[in-house]
N, C-alpha and C positions, 0 to 999 in steps of 0.2 A: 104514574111515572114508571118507566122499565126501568127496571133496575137488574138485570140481565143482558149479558154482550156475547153475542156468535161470532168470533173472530174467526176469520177464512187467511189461509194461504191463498197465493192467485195460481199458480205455472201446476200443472200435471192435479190440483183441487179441484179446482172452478172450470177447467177448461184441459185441453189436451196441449203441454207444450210442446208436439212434435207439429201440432198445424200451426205455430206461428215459425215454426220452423220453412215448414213448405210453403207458408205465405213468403216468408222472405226471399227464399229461391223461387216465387214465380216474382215477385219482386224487383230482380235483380235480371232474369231473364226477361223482362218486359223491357229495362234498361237498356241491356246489351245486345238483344236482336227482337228490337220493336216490330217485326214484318214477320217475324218465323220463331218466336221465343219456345213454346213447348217442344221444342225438341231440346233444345240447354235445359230446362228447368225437368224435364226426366233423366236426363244426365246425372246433372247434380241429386236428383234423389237417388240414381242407382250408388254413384261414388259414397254419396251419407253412409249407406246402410251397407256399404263393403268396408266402411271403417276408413275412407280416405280423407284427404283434407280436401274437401271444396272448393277453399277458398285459395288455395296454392293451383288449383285446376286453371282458378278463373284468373290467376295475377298471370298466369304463363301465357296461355291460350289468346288472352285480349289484352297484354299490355297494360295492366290499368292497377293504380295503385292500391294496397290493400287497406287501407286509409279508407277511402271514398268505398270500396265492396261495404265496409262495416258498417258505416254511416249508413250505407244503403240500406243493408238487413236491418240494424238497429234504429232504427227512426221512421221507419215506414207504417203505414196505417194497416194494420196486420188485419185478414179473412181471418176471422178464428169466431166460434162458437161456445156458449154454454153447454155444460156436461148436461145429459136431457133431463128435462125435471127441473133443476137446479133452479130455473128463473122463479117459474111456480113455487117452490120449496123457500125461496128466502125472502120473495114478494108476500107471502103470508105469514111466513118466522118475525118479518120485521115490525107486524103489529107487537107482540111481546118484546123481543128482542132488539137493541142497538145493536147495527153491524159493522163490523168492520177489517181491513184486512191489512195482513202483515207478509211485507213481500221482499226481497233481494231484485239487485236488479238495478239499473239506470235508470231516471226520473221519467225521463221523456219515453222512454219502451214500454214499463209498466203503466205509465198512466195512458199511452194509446192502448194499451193494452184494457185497460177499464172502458175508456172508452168506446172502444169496438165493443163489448161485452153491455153495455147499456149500464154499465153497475155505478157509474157515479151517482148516478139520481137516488140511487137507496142506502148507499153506507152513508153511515155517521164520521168515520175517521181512515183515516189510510196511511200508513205506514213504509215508507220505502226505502231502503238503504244507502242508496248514496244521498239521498236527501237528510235522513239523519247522521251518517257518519259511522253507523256500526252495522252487519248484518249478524242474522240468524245463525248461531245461538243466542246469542249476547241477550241477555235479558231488559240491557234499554229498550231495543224496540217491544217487548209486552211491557213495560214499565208504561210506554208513554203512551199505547192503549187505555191501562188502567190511571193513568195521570187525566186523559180526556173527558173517557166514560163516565169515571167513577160508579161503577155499578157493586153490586154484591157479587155477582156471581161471573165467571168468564167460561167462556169454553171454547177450544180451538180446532181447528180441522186441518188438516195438513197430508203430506202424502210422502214428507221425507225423515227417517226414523234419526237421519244424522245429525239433525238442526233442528227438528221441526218442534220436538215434543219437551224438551230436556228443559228447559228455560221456563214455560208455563206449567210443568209438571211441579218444580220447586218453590211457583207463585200460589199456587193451591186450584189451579187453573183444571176444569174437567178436559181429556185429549181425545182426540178421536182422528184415527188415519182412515182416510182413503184409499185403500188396497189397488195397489197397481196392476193392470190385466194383461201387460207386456209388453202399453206402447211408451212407457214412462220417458220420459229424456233420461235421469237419472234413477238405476234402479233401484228399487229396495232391499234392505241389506237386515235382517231383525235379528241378527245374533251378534248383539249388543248387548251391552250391560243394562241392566233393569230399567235403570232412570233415564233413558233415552226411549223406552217403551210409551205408546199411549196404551189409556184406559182400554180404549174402545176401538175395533174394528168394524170398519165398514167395505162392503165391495160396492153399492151403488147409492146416488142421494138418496135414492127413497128408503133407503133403512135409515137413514138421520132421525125420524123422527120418534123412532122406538128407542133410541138409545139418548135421549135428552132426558 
């Protein structure tokens, strides 16, 4: 019986959240100019990365309510990939280990989200915030990890020092961050007080397995 649980973060962990980013801006340009879309969809990534709104480009531009843009980005079956290794790494973690992950985020995005990623077939539990009613920090969502598992031992991976660590650090939880390389959605911040620190740094999956 495992009696050991690898809980994963999903957005900028597992995967890069700037490509479900640019999947939803090809997305949305597939929508609004189905015959000629990559020229809007380089647009909108250059206005992203000038720091502009987007999505006030695209309420002006085409008339179109900012309603149905969101719906759009947010419920779309997102191109996004595993970080490399990562399939390998948790497909063989999972003979010891129960998986599971702990995420922020709307039901329907995060769980196309798993699903693009192939990861429903191997986690044990999954966690998502507006499905339970609280996000990260909150220590319900690791409560109800270890309410499912029931294991002895937990350990977490994550990539954001402001939510990610602070909750499982005071459950007796091992932490381990994934070190940002500067394409993060949100950046990393580590001059914070102590107990929002993890244990363990990492810069790529394949050092996971030295620091378990």
């Amino acid at each position: 019986m495992k009696n050991k649980a690898l809980v994963l973060d999903l957005d900028d962990t597992l995967y890069a959240e700037i490509d479900f980013l640019y999947s939803g801006y090809k997305h949305i340009s597939m929508r609004l100019e189905p015959e000629n879309w990559k020229p809007l969809l380089d647009h909108l990534v250059k206005l992203y990365h000038r720091g502009e709104n987007t999505f006030k480009y695209l309420t002006d531009k085409y008339q179109i309510e900012l309603s149905i843009l969101l719906e759009w980005y947010r419920y779309h079956s997102p191109d996004i990939k595993l970080f490399k290794h990562t399939w390998e790494i948790l497909n063989n973690l999972r003979k010891d280990y129960k998986l599971a992950v702990i995420t922020d985020g709307r039901s329907i995005t995060q769980r196309n989200k798993l699903k693009a990623l192939n990861l429903e077939e191997i986690l044990d539990f999954v966690v998502i915030s507006e499905e339970i009613g609280s996000e990260k920090p909150d220590p319900r969502n690791f409560l109800a990890v270890q309410d499912a598992l029931q294991c002895q031992k937990y350990i977490y991976i994550g990539d954001n020092p402001q939510k990610d660590f602070v909750s499982p650090n005071k459950l007796g939880w091992e932490t381990i961050c994934l070190r940002d390389k500067g394409d993060n959605i949100h950046k990393q911040d580590f001059n914070i007080h102590s107990e929002f620190l993890p244990h363990f740094y990492i810069s790529e999956w394949t050092e996971l397995i030295a620091v378990l």
